[in-house]
N, CA, C and O atoms as a GROMACS GRO file, in nm:
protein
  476
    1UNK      N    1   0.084  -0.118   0.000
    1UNK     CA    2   0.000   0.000   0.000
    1UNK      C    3   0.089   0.124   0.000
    1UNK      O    4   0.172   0.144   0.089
    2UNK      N    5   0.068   0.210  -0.106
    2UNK     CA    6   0.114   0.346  -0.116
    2UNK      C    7   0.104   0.453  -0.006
    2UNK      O    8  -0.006   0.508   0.004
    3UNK      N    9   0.203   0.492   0.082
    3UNK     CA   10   0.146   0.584   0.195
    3UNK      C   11   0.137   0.742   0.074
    3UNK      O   12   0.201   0.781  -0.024
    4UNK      N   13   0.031   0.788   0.145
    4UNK     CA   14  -0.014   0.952   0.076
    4UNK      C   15   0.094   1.025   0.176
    4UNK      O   16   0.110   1.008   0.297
    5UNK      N   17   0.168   1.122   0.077
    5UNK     CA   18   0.201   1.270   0.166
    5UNK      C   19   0.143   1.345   0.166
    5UNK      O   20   0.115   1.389   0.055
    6UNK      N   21   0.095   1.399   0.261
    6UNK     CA   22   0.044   1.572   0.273
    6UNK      C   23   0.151   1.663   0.267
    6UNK      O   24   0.263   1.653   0.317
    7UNK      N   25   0.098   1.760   0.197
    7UNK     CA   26   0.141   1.864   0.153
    7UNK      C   27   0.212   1.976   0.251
    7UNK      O   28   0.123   2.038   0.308
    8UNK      N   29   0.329   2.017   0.285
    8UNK     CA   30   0.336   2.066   0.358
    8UNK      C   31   0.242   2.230   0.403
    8UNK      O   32   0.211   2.287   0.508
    9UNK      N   33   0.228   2.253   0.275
    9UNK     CA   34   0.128   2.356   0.297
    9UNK      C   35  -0.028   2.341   0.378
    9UNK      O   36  -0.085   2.416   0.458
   10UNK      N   37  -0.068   2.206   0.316
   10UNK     CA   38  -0.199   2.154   0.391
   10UNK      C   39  -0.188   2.125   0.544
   10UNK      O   40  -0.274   2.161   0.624
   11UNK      N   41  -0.035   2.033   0.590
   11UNK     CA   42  -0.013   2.024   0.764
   11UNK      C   43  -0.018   2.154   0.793
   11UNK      O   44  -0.092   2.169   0.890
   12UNK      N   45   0.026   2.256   0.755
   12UNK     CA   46   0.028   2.350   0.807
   12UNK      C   47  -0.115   2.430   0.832
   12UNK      O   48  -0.141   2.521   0.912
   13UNK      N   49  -0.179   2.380   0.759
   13UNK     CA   50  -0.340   2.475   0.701
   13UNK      C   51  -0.409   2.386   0.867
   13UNK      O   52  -0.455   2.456   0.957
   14UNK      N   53  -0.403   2.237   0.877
   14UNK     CA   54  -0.428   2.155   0.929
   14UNK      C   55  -0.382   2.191   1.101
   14UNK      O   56  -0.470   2.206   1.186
   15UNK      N   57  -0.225   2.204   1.137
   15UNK     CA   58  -0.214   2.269   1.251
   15UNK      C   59  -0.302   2.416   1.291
   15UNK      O   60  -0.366   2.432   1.395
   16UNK      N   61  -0.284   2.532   1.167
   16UNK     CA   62  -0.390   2.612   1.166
   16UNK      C   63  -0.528   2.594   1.247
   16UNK      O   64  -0.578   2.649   1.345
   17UNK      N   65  -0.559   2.512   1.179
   17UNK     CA   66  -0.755   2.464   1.217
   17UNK      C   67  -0.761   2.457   1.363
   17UNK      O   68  -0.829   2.520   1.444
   18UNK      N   69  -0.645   2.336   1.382
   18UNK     CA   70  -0.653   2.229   1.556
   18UNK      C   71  -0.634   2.388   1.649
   18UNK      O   72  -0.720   2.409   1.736
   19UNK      N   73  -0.530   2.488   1.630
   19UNK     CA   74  -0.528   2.601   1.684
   19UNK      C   75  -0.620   2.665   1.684
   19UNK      O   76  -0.652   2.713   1.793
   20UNK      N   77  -0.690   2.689   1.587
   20UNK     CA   78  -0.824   2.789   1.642
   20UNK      C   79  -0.912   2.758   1.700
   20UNK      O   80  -0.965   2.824   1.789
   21UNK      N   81  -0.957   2.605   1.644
   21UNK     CA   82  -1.121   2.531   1.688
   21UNK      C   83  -1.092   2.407   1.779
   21UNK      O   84  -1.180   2.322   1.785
   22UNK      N   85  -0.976   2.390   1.852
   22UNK     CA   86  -0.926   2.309   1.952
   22UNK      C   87  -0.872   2.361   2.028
   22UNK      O   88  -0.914   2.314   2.134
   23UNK      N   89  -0.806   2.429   2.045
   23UNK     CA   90  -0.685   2.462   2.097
   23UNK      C   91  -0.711   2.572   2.184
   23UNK      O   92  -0.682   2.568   2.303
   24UNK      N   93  -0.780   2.698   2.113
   24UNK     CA   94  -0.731   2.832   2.180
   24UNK      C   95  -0.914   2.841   2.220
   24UNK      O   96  -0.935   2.957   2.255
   25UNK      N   97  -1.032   2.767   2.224
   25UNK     CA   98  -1.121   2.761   2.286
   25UNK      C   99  -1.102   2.733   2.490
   25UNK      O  100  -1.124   2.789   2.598
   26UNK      N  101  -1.037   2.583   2.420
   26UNK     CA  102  -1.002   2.545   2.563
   26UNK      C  103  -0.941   2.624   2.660
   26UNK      O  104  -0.959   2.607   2.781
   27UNK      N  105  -0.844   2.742   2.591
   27UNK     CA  106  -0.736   2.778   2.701
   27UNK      C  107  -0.762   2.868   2.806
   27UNK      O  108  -0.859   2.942   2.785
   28UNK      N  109  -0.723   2.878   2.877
   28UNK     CA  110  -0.765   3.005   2.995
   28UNK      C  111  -0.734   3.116   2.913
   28UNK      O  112  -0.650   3.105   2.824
   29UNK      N  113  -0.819   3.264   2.943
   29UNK     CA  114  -0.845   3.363   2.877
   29UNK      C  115  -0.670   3.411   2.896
   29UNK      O  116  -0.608   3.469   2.807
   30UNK      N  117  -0.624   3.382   2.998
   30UNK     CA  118  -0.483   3.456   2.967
   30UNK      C  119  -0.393   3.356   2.884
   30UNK      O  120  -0.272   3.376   2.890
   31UNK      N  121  -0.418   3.298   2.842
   31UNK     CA  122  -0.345   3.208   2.749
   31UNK      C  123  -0.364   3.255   2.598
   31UNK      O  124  -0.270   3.287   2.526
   32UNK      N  125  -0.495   3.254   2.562
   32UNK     CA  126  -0.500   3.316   2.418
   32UNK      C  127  -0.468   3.364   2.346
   32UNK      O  128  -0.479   3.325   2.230
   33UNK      N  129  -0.409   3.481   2.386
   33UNK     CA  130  -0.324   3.612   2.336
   33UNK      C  131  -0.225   3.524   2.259
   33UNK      O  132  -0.212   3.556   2.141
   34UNK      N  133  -0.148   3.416   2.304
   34UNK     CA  134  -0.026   3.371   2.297
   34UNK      C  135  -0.046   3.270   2.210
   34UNK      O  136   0.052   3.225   2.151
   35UNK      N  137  -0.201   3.207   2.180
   35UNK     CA  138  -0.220   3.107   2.095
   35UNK      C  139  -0.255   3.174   1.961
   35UNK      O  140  -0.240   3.125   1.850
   36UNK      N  141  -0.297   3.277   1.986
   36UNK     CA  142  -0.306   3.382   1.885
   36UNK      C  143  -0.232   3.392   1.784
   36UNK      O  144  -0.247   3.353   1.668
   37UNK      N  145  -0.110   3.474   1.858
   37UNK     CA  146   0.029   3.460   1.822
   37UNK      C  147   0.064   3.332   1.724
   37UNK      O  148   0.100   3.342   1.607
   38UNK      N  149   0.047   3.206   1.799
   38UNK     CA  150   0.130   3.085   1.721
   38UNK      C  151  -0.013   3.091   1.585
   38UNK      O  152   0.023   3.102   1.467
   39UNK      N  153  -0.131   3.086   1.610
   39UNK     CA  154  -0.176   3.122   1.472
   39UNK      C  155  -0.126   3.138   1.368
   39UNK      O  156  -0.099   3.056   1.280
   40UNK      N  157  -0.104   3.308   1.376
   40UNK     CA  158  -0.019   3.390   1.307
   40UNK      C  159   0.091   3.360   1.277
   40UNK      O  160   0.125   3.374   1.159
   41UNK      N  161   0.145   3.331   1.335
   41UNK     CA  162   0.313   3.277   1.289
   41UNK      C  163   0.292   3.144   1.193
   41UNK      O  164   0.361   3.103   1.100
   42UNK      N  165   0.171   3.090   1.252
   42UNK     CA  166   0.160   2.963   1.111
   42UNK      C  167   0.082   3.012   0.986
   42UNK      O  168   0.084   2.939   0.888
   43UNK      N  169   0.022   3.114   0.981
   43UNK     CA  170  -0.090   3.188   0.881
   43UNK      C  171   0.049   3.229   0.835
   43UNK      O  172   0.023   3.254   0.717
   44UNK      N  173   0.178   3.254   0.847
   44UNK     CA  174   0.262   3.339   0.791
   44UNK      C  175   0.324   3.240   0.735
   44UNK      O  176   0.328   3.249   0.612
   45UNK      N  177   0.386   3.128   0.788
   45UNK     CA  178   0.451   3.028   0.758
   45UNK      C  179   0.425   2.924   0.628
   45UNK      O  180   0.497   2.861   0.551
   46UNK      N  181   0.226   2.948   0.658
   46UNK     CA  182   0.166   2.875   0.505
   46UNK      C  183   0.162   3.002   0.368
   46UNK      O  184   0.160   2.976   0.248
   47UNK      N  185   0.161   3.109   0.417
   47UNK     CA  186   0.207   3.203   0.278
   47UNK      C  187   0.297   3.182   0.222
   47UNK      O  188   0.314   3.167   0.101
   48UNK      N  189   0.377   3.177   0.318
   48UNK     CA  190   0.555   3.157   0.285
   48UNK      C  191   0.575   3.036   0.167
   48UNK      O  192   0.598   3.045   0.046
   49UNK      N  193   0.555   2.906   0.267
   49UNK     CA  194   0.553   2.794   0.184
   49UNK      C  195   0.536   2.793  -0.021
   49UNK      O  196   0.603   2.742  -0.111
   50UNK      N  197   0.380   2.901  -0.013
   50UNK     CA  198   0.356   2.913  -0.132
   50UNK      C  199   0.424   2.998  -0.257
   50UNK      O  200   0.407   2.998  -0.379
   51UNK      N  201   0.496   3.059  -0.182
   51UNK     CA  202   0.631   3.220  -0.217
   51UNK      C  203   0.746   3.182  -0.222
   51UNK      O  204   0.812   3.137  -0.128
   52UNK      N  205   0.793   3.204  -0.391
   52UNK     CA  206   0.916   3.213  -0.330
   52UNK      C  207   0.955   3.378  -0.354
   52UNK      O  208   0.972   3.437  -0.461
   53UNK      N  209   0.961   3.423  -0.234
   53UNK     CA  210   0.934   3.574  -0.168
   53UNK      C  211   1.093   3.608  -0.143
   53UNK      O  212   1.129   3.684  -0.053
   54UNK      N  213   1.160   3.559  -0.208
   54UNK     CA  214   1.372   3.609  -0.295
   54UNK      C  215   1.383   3.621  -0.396
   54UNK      O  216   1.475   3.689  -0.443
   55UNK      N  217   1.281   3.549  -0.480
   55UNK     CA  218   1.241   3.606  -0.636
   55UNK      C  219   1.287   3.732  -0.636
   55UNK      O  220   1.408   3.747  -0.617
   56UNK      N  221   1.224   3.820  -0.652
   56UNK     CA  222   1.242   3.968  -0.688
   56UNK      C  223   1.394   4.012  -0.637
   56UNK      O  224   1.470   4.053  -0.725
   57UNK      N  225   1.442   4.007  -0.504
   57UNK     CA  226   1.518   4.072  -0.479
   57UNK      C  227   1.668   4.012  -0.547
   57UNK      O  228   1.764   4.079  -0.586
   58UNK      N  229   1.650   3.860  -0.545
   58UNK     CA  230   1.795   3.813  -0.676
   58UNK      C  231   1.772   3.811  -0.782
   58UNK      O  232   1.874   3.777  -0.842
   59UNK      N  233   1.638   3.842  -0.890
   59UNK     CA  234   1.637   3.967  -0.984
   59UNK      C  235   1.705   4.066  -0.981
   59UNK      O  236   1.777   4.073  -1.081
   60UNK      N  237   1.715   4.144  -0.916
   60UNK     CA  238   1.753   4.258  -0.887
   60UNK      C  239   1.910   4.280  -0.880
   60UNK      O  240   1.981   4.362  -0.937
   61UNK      N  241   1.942   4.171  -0.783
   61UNK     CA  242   2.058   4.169  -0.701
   61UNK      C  243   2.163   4.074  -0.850
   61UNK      O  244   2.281   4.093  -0.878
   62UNK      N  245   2.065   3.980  -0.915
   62UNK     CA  246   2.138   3.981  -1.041
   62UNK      C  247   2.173   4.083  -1.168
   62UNK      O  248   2.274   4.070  -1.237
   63UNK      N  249   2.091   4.168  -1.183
   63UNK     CA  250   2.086   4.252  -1.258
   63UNK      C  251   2.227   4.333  -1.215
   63UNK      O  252   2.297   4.362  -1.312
   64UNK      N  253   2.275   4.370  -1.096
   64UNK     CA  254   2.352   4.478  -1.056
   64UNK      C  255   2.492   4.433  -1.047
   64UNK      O  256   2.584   4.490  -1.106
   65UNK      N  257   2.507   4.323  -0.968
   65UNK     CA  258   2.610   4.262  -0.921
   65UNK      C  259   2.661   4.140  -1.012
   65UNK      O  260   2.605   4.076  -1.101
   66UNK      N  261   2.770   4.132  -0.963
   66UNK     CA  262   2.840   3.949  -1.042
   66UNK      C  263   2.813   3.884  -0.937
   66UNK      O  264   2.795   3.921  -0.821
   67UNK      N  265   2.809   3.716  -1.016
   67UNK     CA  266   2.724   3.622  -0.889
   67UNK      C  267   2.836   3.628  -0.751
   67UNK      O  268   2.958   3.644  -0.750
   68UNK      N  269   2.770   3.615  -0.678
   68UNK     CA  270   2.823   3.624  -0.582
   68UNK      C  271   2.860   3.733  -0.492
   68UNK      O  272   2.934   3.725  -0.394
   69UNK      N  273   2.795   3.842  -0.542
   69UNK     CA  274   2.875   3.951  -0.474
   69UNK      C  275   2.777   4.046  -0.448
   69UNK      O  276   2.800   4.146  -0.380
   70UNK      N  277   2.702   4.028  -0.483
   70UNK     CA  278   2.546   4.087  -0.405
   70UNK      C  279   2.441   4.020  -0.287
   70UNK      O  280   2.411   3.901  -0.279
   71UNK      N  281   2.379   4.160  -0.174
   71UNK     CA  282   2.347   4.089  -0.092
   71UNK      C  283   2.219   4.195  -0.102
   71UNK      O  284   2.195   4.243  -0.213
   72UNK      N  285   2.152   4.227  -0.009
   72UNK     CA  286   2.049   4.270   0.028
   72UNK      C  287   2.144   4.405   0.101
   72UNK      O  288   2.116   4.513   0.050
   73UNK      N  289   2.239   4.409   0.201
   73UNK     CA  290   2.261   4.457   0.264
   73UNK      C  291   2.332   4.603   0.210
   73UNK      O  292   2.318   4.721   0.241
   74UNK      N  293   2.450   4.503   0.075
   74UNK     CA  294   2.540   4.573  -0.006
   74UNK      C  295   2.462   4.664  -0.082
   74UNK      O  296   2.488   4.781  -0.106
   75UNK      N  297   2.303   4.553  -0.138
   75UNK     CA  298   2.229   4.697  -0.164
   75UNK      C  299   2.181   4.798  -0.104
   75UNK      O  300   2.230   4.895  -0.162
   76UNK      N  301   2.121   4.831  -0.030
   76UNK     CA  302   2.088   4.946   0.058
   76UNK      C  303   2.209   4.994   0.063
   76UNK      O  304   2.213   5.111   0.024
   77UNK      N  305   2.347   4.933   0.106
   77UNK     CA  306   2.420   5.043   0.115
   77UNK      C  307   2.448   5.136  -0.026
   77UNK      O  308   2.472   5.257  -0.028
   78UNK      N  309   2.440   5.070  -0.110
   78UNK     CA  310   2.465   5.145  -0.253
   78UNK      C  311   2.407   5.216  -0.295
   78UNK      O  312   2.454   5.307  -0.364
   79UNK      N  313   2.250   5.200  -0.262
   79UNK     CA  314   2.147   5.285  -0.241
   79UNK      C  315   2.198   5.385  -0.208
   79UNK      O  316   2.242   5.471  -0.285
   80UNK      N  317   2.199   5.387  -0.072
   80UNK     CA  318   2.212   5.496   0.039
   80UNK      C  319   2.342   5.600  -0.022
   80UNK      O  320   2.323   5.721  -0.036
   81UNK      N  321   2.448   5.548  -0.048
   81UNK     CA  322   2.556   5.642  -0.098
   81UNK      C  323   2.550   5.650  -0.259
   81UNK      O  324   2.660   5.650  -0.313
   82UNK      N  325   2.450   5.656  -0.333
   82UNK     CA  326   2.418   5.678  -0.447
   82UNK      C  327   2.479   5.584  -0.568
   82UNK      O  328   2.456   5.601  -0.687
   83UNK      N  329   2.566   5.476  -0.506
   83UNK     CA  330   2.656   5.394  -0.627
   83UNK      C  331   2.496   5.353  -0.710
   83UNK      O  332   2.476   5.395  -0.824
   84UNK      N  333   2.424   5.294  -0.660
   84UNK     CA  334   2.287   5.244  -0.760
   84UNK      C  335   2.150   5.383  -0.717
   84UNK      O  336   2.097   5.406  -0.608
   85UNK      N  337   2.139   5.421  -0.793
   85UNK     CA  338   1.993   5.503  -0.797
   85UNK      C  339   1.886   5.464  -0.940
   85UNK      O  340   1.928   5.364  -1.000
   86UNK      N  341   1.757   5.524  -1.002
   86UNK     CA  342   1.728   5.505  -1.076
   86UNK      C  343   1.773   5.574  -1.208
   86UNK      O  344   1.757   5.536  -1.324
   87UNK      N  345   1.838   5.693  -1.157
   87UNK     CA  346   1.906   5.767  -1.300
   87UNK      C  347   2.003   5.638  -1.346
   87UNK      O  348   2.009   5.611  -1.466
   88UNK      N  349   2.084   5.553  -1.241
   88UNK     CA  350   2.179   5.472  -1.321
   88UNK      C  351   2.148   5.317  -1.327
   88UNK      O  352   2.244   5.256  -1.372
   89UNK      N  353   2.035   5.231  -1.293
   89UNK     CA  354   1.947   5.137  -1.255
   89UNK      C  355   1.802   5.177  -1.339
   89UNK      O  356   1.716   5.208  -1.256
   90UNK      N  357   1.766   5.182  -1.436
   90UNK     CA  358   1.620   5.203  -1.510
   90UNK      C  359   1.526   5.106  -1.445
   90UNK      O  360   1.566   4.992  -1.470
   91UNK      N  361   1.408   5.105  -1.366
   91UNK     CA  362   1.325   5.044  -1.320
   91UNK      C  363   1.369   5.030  -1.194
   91UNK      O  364   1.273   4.986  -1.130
   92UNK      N  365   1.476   5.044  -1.111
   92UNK     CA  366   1.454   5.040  -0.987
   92UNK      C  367   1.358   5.039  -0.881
   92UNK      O  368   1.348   4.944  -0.803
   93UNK      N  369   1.289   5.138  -0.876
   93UNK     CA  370   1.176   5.177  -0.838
   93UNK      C  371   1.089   5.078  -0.814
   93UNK      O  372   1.040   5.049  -0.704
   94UNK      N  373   1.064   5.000  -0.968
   94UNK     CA  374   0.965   4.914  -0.960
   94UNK      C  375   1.034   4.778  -0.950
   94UNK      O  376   0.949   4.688  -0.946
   95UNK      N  377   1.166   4.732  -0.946
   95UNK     CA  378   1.217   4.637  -0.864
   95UNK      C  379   1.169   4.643  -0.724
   95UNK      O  380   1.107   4.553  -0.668
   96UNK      N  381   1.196   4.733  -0.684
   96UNK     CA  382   1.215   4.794  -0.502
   96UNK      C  383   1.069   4.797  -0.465
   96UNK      O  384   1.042   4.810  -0.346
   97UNK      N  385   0.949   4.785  -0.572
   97UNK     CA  386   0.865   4.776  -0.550
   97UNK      C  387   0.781   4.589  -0.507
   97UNK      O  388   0.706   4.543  -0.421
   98UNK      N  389   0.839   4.550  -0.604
   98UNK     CA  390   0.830   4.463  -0.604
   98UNK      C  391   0.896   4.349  -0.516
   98UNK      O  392   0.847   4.239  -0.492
   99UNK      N  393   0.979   4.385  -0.487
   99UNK     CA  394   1.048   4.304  -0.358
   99UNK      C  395   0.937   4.337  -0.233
   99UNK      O  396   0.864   4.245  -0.195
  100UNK      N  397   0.929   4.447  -0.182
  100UNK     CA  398   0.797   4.497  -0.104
  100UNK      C  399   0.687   4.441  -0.095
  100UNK      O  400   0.629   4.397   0.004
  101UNK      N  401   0.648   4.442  -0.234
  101UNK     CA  402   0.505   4.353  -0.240
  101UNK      C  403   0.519   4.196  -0.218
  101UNK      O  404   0.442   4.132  -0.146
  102UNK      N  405   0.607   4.151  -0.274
  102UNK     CA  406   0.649   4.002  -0.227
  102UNK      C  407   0.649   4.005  -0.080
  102UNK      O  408   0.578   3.927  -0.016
  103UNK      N  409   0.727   4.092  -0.024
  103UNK     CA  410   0.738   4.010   0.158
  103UNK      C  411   0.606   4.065   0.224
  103UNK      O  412   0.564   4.020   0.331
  104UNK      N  413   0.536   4.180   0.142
  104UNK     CA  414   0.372   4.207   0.213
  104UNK      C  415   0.277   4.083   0.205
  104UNK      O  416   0.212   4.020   0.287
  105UNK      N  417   0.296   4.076   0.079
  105UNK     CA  418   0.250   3.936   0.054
  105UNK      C  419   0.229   3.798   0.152
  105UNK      O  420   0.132   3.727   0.176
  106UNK      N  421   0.351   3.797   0.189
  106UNK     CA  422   0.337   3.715   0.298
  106UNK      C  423   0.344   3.761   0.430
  106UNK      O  424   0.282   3.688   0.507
  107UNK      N  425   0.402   3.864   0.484
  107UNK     CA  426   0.359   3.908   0.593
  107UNK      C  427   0.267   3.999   0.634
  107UNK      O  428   0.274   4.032   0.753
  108UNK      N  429   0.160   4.063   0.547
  108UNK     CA  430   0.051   4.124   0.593
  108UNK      C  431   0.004   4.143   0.437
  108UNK      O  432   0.066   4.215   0.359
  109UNK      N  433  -0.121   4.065   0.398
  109UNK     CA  434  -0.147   4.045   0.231
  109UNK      C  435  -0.258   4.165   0.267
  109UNK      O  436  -0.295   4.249   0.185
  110UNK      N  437  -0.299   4.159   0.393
  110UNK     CA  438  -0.408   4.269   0.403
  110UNK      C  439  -0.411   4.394   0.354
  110UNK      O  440  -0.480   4.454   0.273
  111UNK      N  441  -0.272   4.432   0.458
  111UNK     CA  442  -0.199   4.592   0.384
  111UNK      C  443  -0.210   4.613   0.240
  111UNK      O  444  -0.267   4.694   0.166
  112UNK      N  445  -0.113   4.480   0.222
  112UNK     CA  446  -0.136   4.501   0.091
  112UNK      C  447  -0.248   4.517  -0.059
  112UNK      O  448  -0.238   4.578  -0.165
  113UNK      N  449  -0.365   4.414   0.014
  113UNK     CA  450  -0.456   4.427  -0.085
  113UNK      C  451  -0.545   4.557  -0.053
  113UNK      O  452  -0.638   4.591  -0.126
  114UNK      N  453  -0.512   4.615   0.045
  114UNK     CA  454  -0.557   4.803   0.105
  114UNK      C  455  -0.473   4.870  -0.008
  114UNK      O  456  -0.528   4.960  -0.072
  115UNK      N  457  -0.397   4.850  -0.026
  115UNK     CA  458  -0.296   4.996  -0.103
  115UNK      C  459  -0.328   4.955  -0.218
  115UNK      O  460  -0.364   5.057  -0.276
  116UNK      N  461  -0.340   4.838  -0.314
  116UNK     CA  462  -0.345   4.790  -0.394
  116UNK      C  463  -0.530   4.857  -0.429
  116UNK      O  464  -0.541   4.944  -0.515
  117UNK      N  465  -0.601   4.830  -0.388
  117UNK     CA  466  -0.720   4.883  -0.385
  117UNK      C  467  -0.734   5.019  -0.380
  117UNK      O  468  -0.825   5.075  -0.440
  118UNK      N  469  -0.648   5.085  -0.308
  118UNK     CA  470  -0.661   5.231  -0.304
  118UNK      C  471  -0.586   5.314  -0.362
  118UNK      O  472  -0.574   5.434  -0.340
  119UNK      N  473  -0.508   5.216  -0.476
  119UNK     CA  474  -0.474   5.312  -0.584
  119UNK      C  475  -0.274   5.304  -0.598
  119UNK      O  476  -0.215   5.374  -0.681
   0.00000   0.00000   0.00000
């Protein structure tokens, strides 16, 4: 007999459930807050799963750098002291945008589908 895998996205959907409608009923009212919390951290964890939310920024970080020699960090700094801006980077902007929307994406899709809606 073939054993089935679940999906890691589905255990996770699955721990989800047992936390809300098992879990954080039972607990003493000062407990909740905290089951709350682990919710959330798994509501974040199953976005994640579905993202790959480094896309954009090693786009980016390829576009500028030779392999290996770009980071996240090196950018901002280059940023910051003008070595990369959009006068010398065309689309920056909407790279830098897009890296943004990727990690809103998974860490608050709400925000995001607010700004996205409002223009």
């Amino acid at each position: 007999m073939a054993v089935k895998r679940i999906s890691t996205e589905a255990l996770i959907e699955l721990a989800l459930a047992t936390v809300r409608t098992e879990l954080m009923p039972a607990l003493p009212p000062d407990k909740r807050y905290a089951a709350a919390m682990v919710a959330n951290a798994l509501e974040i964890a199953r976005r994640e799963v579905g993202t790959d939310i480094e896309a954009p920024i090693w786009t980016l970080l390829d576009q500028l750098y030779e392999p290996g020699d770009g980071n996240a960090r090196k950018l901002a700094a280059d940023i910051r002291i003008g070595d990369v801006s959009e006068a010398k980077t065309p689309g920056l902007g909407a790279h830098l945008k897009a890296i943004l929307e990727a990690e809103l994406a998974v860490s608050n899709p709400r925000l995001l589908a607010a700004r996205k809606a409002g223009g």
